[in-house]
Short mmCIF file of the C-alpha atoms (twelve columns), coordinates in Angstrom:
data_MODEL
# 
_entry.id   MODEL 
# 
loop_
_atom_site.group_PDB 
_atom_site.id 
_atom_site.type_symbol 
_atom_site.label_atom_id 
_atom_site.label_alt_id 
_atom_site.label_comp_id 
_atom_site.label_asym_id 
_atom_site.label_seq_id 
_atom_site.Cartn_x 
_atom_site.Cartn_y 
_atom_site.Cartn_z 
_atom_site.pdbx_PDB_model_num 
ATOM 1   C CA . UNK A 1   8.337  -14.440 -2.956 1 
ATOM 2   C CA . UNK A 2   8.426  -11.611 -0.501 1 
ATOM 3   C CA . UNK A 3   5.417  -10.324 1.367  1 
ATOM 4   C CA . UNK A 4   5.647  -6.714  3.163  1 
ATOM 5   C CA . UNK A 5   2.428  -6.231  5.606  1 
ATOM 6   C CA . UNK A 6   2.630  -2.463  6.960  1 
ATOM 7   C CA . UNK A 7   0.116  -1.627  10.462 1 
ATOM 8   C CA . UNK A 8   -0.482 1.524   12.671 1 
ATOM 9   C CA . UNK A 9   -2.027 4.350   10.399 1 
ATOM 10  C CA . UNK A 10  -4.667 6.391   11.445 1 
ATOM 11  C CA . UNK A 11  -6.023 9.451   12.408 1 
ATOM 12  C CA . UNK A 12  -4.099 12.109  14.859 1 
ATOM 13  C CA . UNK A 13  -4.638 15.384  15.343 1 
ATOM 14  C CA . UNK A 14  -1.101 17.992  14.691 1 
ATOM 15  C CA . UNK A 15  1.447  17.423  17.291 1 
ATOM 16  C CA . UNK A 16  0.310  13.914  17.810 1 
ATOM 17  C CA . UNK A 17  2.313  10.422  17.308 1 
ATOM 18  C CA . UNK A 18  2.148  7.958   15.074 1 
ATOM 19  C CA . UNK A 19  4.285  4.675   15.310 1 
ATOM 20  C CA . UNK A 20  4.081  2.460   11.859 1 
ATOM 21  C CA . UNK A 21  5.056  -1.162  11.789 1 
ATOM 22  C CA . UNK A 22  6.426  -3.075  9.336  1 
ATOM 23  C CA . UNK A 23  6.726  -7.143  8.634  1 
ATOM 24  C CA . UNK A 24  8.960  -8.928  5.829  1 
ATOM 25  C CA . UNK A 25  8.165  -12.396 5.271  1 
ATOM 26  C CA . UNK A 26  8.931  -14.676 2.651  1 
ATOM 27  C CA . UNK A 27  12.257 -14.906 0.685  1 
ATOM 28  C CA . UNK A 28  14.162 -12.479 3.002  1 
ATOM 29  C CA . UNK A 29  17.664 -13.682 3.168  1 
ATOM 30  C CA . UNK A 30  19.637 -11.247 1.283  1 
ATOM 31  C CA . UNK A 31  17.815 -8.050  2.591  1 
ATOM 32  C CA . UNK A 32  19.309 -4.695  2.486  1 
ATOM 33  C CA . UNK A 33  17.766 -1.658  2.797  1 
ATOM 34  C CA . UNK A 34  14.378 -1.576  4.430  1 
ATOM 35  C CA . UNK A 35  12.280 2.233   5.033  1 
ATOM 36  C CA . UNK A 36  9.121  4.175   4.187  1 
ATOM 37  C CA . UNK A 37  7.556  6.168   1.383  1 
ATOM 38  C CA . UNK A 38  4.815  8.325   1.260  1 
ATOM 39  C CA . UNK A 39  2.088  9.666   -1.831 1 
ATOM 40  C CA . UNK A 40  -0.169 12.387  -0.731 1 
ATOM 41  C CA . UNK A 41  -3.172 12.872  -2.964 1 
ATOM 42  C CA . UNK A 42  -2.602 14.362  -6.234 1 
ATOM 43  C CA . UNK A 43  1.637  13.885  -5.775 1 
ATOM 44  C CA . UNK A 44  4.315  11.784  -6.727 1 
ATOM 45  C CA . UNK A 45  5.810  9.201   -3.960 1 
ATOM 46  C CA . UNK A 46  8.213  10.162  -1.877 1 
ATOM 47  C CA . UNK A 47  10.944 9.170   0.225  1 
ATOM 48  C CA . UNK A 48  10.341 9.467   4.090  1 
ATOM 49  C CA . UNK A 49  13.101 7.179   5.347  1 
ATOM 50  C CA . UNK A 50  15.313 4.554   5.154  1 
ATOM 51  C CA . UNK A 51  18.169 2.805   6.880  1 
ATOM 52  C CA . UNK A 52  20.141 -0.292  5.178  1 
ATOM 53  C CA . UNK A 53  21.144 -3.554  7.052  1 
ATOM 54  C CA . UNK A 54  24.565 -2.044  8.039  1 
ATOM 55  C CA . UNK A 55  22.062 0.969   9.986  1 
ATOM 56  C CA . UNK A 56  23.038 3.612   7.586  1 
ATOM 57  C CA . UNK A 57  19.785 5.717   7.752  1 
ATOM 58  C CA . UNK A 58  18.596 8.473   5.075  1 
ATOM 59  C CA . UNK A 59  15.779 10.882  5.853  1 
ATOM 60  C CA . UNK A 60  14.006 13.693  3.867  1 
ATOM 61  C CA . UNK A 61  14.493 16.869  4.965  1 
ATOM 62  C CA . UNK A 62  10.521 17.250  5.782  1 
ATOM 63  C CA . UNK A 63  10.629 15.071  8.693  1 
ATOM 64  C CA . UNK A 64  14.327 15.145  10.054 1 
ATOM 65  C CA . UNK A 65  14.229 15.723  13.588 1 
ATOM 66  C CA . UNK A 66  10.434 14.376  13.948 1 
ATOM 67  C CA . UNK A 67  10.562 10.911  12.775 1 
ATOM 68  C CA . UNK A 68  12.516 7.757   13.826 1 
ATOM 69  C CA . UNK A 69  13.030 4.901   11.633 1 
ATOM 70  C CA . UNK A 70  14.598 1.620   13.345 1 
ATOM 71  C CA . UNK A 71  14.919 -1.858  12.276 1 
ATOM 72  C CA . UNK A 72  15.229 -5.811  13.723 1 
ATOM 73  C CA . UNK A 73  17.288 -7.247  11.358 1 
ATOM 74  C CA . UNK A 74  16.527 -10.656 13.400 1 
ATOM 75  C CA . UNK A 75  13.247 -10.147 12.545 1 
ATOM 76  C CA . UNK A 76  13.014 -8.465  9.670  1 
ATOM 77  C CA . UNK A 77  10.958 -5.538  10.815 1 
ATOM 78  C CA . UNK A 78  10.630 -1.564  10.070 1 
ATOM 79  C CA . UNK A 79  9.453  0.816   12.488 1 
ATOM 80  C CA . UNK A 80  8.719  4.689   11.610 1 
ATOM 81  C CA . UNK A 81  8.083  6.615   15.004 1 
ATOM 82  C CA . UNK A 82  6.400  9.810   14.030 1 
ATOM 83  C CA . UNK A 83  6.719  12.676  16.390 1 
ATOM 84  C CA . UNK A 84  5.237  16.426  15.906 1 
ATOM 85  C CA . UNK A 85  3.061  15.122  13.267 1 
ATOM 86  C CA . UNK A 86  1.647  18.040  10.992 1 
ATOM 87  C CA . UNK A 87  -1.326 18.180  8.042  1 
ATOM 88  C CA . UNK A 88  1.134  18.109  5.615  1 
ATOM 89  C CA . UNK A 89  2.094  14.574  6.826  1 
ATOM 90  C CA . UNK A 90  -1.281 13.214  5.777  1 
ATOM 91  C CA . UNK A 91  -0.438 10.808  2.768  1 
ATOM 92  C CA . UNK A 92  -0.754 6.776   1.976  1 
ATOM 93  C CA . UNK A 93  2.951  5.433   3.829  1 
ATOM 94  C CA . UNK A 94  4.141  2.355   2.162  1 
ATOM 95  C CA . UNK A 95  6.715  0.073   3.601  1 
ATOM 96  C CA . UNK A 96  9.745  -0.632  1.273  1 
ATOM 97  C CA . UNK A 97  12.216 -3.309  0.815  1 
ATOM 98  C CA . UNK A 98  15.184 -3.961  -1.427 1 
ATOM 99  C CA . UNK A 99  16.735 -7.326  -1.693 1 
ATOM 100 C CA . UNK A 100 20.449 -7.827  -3.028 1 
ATOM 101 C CA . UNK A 101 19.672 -11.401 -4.266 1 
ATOM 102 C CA . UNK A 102 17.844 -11.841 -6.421 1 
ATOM 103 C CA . UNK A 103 17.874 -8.001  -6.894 1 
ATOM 104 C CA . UNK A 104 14.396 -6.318  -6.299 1 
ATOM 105 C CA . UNK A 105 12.228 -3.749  -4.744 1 
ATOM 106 C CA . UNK A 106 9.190  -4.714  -2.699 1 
ATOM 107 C CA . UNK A 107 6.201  -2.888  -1.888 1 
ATOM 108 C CA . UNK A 108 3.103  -3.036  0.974  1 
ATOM 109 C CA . UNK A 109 -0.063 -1.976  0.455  1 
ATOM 110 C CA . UNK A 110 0.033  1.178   1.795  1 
ATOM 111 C CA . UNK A 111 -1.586 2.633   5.544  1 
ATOM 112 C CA . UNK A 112 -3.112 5.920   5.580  1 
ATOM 113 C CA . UNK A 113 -1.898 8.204   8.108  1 
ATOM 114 C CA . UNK A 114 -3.867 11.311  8.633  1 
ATOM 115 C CA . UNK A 115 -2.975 14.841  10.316 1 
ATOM 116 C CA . UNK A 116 -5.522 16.874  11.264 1 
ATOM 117 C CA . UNK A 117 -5.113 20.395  11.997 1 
# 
């Protein structure tokens, strides 16, 4: 079983950082990619950003050049530095992990990051 625990939401105002943390735990041998989602109210889920155990990343256009998504592969962590932060950025973030073996997504609970303008 694989456990994803997600920390550092909160409130900022526009402009402001935000740096989101991310733990795997559990089962997390055969680990591959490892990134962030978002789900604002009232809208789908979204991609924010990824980047796979070989450190190929893959951002959505919204927040190229503003956010930061690294990894310890050691450690089997998931950091999203947030830069520039705007309103529009306010949403639920969920961590997100895909395993190879046996093949699976995993979710965490969610942390609510909030933009105020």
């Amino acid at each position: 079983q694989v456990q994803l625990a997600e920390s550092g939401g909160g409130l900022v105002q526009a402009g402001g950082s935000l740096r989101l943390s991310c733990a795997a735990s559990g089962s997390t041998r055969s680990l591959n990619i490892m990134g962030w989602y978002r789900q604002a109210p009232g809208k789908q889920r979204e991609l924010v950003a990824t980047l796979s155990s070989s450190l190929v990343t893959n951002y959505a256009d919204s927040v190229k050049g503003r956010f930061t998504i690294s990894r310890d592969n050691a450690k089997n962590t998931v950091q999203l530095q947030m830069n520039s932060l705007k309103p529009e950025d306010t949403a639920v973030y969920y961590c997100y992990g895909n395993f190879i073996f046996p093949p699976g997504d995993y979710w965490g609970r969610g942390t609510q990051v909030t933009v105020s303008s």
